[in-house]
C-alpha angles and dihedrals in degrees: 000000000000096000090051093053088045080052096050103046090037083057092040089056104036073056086048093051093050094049093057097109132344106219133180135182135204140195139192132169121256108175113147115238120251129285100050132130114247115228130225114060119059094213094071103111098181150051116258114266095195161002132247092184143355126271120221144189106220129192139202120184119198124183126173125218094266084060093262111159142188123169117202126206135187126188139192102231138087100264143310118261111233087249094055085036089054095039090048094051095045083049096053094037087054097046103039106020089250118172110220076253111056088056117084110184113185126179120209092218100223106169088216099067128096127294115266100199129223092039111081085001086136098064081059137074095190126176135236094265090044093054085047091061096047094051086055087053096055091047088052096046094049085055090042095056092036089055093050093058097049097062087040095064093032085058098057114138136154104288134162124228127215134182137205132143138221139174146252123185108198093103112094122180102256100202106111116194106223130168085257094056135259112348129181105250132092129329118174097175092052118106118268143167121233094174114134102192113197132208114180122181120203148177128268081248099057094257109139112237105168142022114195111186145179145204131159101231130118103249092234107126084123145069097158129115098240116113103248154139097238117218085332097064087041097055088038085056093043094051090043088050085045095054110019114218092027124120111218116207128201127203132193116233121188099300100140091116093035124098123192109241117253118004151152101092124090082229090061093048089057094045085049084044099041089046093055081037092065098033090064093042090053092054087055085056087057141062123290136192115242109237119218136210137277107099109197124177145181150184146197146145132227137207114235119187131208131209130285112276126177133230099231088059097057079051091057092052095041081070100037130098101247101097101193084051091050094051094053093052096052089050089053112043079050092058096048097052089054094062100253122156093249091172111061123054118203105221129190126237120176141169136194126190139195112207099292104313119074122025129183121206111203114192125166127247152035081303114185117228100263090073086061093040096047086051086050090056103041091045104042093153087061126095086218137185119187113210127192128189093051131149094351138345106234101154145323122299121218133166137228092274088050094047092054097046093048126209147123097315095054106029116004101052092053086072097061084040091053091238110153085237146301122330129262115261081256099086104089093045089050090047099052095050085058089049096044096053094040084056088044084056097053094042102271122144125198127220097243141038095236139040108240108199103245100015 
């Protein structure tokens, strides 16, 4: 009698495990056609005239046994602009009942992938039939992501996660200190962040589905003309050949001051993506924690300031020669006669978190490193990944010690995004106090009361 009830309650919880979740994942094409002008680097002078390899949105649904979803999607471009952000999630949260929270939209940031206007618009002239070109994309990729979704939650079913983590070491910080100030080249000593955190998804049975992964690097191997994903849609292809019937995800950490080493050869965008690529496939070969239900999430902007800027000076640079800073001064001085608020960017900050053991910390933007290795810090209990790029890409993201030590990344980057300047040392604090209320949503608890700027 006592081995049937063993039995019984053996059965009952093995049942238990593989209801944990149901998850599903989608995926649908999205490579532009061909003539279109690649975004990311103002010296391009020309529209792309090929593709190495496709681009693709890519979605994983995940609901827990309350009803409790999050849908993730990764997709193969630089970056989504706020208005397709916005249009993407009404769209979602009229087809399929999604909250803003429960939709985590992460761009893998290969500069070899389409133009979404308006971000960077102002590194291009482009013509009528270019930004022809350019509308049909976003109306392709919209469909694209929407699609997407939609199999993936069509395709639910009971599923168990799991979580480990490896390493990959071909991101060096790219901040070089010079006499002449921060430059962007090669700086061994700067922080970085190797960590290569891993969410599988499997079967009842034990048979791998999905491969969500993770790495802080800009994705800038490449320069070329060609239509691709850059070491990130190497190391995605590489993972899928490696485990047929598996959809590899890729997700963007804070790689905005991070530059892949070395780069600018195709060759070298397939070593960066076949290393990630094993270091993901040799943590399948190894052990993983099961992750458990509940899925919380949770959402919120903030709104991040920049730093006085005068008029007169944006009239100075309407007449100069510099032509990026002339266009930015005419969209701005636009802006600001019609009435718009110039001087305060809303910025997304979101978290999602599975039971107690993987979180994943969104936040927008082209964010630097510290901002992944601070969380860390201040949420040491937490299995935590730090995404950038999520949401929309609306700037760089620096923090106080960035600021101060000027650069690309704060001030001369703001310029080519259309921002009025860099932002005020404000910024980390403001951002920390969105992070830290989205995590005390989802169940997170810092180490300490209150954020210290550069803790």
């Amino acid at each position: 009698m006592k081995l049937y009830i063993l039995v019984f309650l053996l059965l009952l919880w093995i049942s238990d495990v593989s209801a944990q979740f149901s998850a599903g994942t989608g995926r649908k094409v999205i490579t532009p056609d061909i003539p279109v002008w690649l975004s990311g680097y103002a010296s391009r002078n020309r529209p792309a005239d090929g593709v190495l390899h496709d681009l693709w949105a890519k979605a994983l649904a995940v609901e827990d046994q309350k009803g409790h979803r999050i849908v993730i999607v990764t997709i193969d471009i630089i970056g989504l602009s706020h208005e397709l952000s916005e249009t993407i999630s009404e769209s979602l949260s009229l087809k399929y009942g999604l909250s803003r929270s429960q939709i985590l939209l992460n761009s893998s940031h290969t500069h070899s992938g389409p133009v979404i206007y308006p971000s960077l618009g102002i590194m291009y002239d482009l013509g009528k039939d270019e930004m022809a070109a350019l509308v049909r994309y976003h109306k392709k990729l919209t469909e694209g992501i929407v699609e997407a979704v939609g199999m993936a939650i069509g395709d639910l079913s009971p599923m168990n996660l799991y979580t480990a983590h490896g390493s990959a070491g071909f991101a060096v910080n790219r901040r070089q200190h010079t006499e002449k100030g921060v430059v962007i080249g090669v700086n061994r000593e700067g922080p970085v962040d190797h960590d290569v955190p891993v969410l599988k998804v499997e079967t009842p049975e034990g048979g791998l589905k999905v491969v969500l992964f993770g790495y802080a690097c800009h994705n800038t191997t490449l320069d070329i003309y060609q239509v691709n994903g850059d070491f990130a849609g190497f190391a995605q292809i590489e993972i899928e050949r490696a485990n047929p019937g598996v959809t590899a995800m890729f997700m963007a950490g804070c790689g905005a001051d991070q530059n892949p080493d070395p780069r600018r050869s195709v060759e070298l965008a397939q070593q960066h993506g076949k290393e990630l690529a094993l270091a993901v496939c040799e943590v399948l070969k190894g052990e993983f924690k099961a992750v458990w239900a509940p899925v919380r999430t949770s959402f919120t902007t903030a709104g991040l300031e920049f730093a006085p800027v005068s008029p007169e000076s944006y009239n100075e640079d309407l007449t100069g020669e510099n032509r990026y800073k002339a266009a930015r001064a005419q969209f701005i001085l636009s802006a600001m006669d019609k009435g718009y608020d110039v001087n305060t960017l809303v910025y997304p900050v979101q978290a999602v978190r599975f039971g107690k053991d993987f979180t994943i910390l969104a936040l927008g933007g082209e964010v630097v490193v510290d901002y992944s290795l601070i969380a860390k810090k201040r949420y040491p209990n937490e299995n935590l990944f730090v995404a950038g790029y999520s949401g929309e890409v609306p700037c760089y993201v620096p923090t106080v010690r960035i600021l101060r030590e000027g650069g690309y990344e704060p001030e001369t980057s703001m310029i080519y995004y259309g921002m009025p300047g860099p932002f005020s040392e404000n910024v980390e604090a403001k951002i920390f106090s969105a992070i830290d209320m989205v995590m005390k949503k989802t169940g997170a608890r810092p180490v300490t009361k209150n954020y210290d700027p550069g803790f």
